[in-house]
N, C-alpha and C positions, 0 to 999 in steps of 0.2 A: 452456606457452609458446604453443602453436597459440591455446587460449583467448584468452592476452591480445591475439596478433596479430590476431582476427574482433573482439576489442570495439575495437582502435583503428580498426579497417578499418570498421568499423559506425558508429563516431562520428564519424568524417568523414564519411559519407554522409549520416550523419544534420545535420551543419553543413550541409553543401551545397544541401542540402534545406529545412533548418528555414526557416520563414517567419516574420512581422513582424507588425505592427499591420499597414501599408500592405497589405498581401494578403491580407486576410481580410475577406470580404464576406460570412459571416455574423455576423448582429449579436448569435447568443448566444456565439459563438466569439472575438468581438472584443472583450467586455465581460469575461471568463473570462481571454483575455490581457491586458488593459490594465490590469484593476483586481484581478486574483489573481498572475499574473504577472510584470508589468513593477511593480507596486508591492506595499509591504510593509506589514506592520504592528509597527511600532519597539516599541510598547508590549509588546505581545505575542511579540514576538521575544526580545525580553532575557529575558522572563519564562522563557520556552522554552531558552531558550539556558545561564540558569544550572538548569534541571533537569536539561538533559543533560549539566553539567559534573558535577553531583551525581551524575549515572549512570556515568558517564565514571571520576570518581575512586574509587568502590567496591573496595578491594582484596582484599574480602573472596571466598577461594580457592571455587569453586563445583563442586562433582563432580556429573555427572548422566552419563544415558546420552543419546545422540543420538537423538530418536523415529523419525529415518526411514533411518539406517545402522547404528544397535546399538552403536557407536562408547563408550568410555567416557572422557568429558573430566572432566579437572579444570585449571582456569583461574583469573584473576582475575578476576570478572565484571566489571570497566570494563575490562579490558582486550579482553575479548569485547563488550562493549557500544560499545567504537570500532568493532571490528572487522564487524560483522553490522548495527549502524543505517543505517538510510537518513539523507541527508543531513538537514540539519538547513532549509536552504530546501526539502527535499521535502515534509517532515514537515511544514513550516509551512503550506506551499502546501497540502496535503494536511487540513489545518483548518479552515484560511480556507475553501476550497472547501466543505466540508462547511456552512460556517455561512452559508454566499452564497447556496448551494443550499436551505437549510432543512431538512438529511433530522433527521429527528429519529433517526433506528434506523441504527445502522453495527455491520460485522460488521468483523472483522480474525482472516487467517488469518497463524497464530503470531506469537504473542506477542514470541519473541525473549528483546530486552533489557529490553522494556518501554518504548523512546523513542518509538517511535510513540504507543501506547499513551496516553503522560503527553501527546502534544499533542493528541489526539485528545478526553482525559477535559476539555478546557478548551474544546470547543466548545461551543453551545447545544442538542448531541443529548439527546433522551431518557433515553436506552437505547445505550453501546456494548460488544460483547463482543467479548472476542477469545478466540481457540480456541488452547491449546499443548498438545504433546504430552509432555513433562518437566514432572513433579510439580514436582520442584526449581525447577525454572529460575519456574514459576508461584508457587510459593508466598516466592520471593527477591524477585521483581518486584511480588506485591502488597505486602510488609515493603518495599521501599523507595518505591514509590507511595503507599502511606497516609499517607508522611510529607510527599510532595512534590505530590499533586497531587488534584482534588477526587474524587468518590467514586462518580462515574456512570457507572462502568465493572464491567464483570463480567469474568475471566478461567475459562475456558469448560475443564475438564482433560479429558485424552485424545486418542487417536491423530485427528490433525486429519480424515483421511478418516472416520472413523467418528463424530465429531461436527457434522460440517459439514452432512449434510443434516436430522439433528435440529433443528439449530440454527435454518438455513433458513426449517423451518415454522414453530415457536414464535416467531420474531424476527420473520421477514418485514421484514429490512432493505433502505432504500430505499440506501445506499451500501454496498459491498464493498471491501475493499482485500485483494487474493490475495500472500501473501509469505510464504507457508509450506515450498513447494516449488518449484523453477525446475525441472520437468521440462514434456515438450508435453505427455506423457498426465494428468498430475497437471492441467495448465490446463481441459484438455478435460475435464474428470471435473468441475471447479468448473461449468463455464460449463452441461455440459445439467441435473449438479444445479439450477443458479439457473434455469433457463430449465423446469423440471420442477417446482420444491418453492415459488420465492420469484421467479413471472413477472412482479411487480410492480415488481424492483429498478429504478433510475430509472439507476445508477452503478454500474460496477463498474472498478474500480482495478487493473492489473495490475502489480506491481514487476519489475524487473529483464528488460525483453522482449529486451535485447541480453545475458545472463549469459553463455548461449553459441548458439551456430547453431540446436541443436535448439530455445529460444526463440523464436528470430529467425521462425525458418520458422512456430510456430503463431501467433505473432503476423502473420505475413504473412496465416494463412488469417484470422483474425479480421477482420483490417480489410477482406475478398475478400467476407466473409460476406455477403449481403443481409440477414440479421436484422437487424444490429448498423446502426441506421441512423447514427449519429456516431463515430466513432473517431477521436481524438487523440494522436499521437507527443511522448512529453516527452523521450526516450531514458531517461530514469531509469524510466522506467513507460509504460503505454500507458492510454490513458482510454476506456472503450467507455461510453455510451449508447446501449441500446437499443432504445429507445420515443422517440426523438424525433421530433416532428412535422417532421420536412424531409427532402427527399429525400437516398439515402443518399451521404453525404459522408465523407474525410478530410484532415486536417488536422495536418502536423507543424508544430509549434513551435518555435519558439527557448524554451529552459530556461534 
């Protein structure tokens, strides 16, 4: 209960806050809202929207152990795949982006349900991998990806800490999307790996920075950082750039 009172309390702040077209006078922040943002892509949205109904409708009972509590679940995996997807305008936004930008190399830390994932394999990237920690949950999601979506994805198995700086060097992805763990020390562990193995990333994507306070607060330091010269508030996610040419700025949005 205390949780869900700091996330309504977080998301008002965050309305009160969020800014517009009209108030954004940088012009790569204002092109990022106006044409990823404020508009959509109908085409590609349906397309998207009946994959994750396919994921969504899955009844099929999934037993696996939990990679970062020990935990052992058995579930119906579209029932778990409502419950653990990021929204389906995040996901979207979260492609688009990717293909506005041009990264050809994106990492995704855990896999999940696989919704991200199916919108991510329909950008014009390279190369995308994602890293999960459940054999099961990895090998359910590429059986139902190989049927729904194209084939330019890798799904990366093992404990996500113990793959992720591997990964780092071999990939050298220019976008990141972190949604594996909502802890600060798990954040912090991502960001000096990337800033130590893959100094090149252009993007890095954070999910869920209001899940609970202990978020809240490392995302506070993130946007405080001087490295990080752009940082972007979506409430669903926080957007660091950090090699941008301008001085360092933030910027909340309306989502």
């Amino acid at each position: 209960m205390q949780q869900l009172f700091f996330r309504i309390k977080a998301y008002l702040l965050y309305r009160w806050h969020a800014q517009n077209a009209h108030d954004l006078h940088s012009p790569f922040v204002y092109t990022l809202y106006t044409q990823l943002i404020r508009r959509s892509n109908r085409s590609l949205s349906r397309k998207l929207t009946k994959i994750r109904k396919e994921l969504y409708n899955d009844k099929q009972i999934v037993t696996f152990v939990d990679p970062r509590t020990g935990e052992k679940i058995a579930e119906p995996f579209g029932k778990r795949a409502r419950r653990i997807s990021s929204t389906h305008k995040f996901s979207l936004f979260l492609a688009r982006l990717i293909d506005h930008q041009g990264y050809s190399r994106v990492l995704e830390t855990g896999t999940g349900a696989g919704a991200t994932l199916a919108y991510l394999s329909y950008t014009s990237a390279q190369r995308v991998l994602s890293l999960e920690g459940s054999d099961v949950l990895a090998t359910h999601v590429e059986h139902l990806l190989h049927q729904l979506s194209p084939g330019n994805y890798e799904i990366i198995r093992g404990q996500v800490q113990d793959t992720f700086i591997p990964t780092l060097q071999s990939l050298a992805p220019e976008a990141i999307f972190l949604d594996a763990d909502h802890r600060s020390e798990t954040i912090r562990f991502y960001l000096k790996a990337i800033e130590e193995h893959a100094p090149s990333t252009k993007c890095i994507i954070i999910h869920d920075i209001y899940w609970s306070e202990d978020m809240a607060n490392v995302w506070s330091e993130i946007v405080q950082n001087p490295v990080y010269k752009l940082t972007i508030d979506l409430f669903q996610a926080g957007m660091v750039f950090p090699h941008h040419p301008m001085r360092k700025q933030h910027f909340c949005l309306k989502f």
